[in-house]
C-alpha angles and dihedrals in degrees: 000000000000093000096038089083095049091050087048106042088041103039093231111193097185105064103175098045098058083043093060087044095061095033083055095051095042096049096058104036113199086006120139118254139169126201089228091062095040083051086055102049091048094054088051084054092056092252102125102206135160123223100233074065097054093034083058096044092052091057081047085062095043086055099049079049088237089132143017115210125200124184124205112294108244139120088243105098080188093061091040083050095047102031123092112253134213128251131209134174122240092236124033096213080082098071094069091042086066097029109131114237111281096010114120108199095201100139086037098050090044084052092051098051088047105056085036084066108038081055087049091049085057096258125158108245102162 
């Protein structure tokens, strides 16, 4: 259901790999990722995907408001290109939709709200 508006309004061709995507970012709230890495894994699983794809589904994901991604804070744009982000989900109550079993996010889900408020408060987080 939550994905179903993101395949619709953006025409997405590749499911599962969007799905993985946001599987991936919802199962490790406030985690570190790279879309390199995420390509990789795909293609091990026998999920051939370019990263222009997942780079694209990921700013799908930023529109349907699903995630919320932040890269390193720093005045390199190199560094901010090359180093991993972070990725946290628009409503915490997520989290433990996508908790595995016997996992508390405590220290993920307090990040989240915070980050979700000081957005809110109209705070630079990116």
């Amino acid at each position: 259901m939550l994905l179903r508006d993101v395949i619709e309004r953006f025409d997405v061709t590749n499911t599962p790999a969007l799905m993985w995507l946001a599987r991936a970012l919802l199962t490790a709230p406030g985690g570190r990722f790279t879309i390199t890495k995420s390509r990789d894994t795909l293609r091990s699983q026998g999920e051939p995907v370019a990263e222009e794809t997942l780079e694209a589904y990921l700013v799908h994901l930023d529109d349907a408001f699903v995630v919320r991604t932040i890269a390193m804070k720093t005045t390199s744009e190199r560094q901010r290109m090359v180093n991993p982000r972070n990725g946290y989900p628009i409503d915490p109550a997520l989290i433990s939709l996508y908790a595995r079993l016997g996992r508390t996010y405590r220290g993920a889900s307090l990040e989240t709200v915070v980050l979700l408020e000081l957005e809110r408060r109209g705070y630079e987080t990116t």
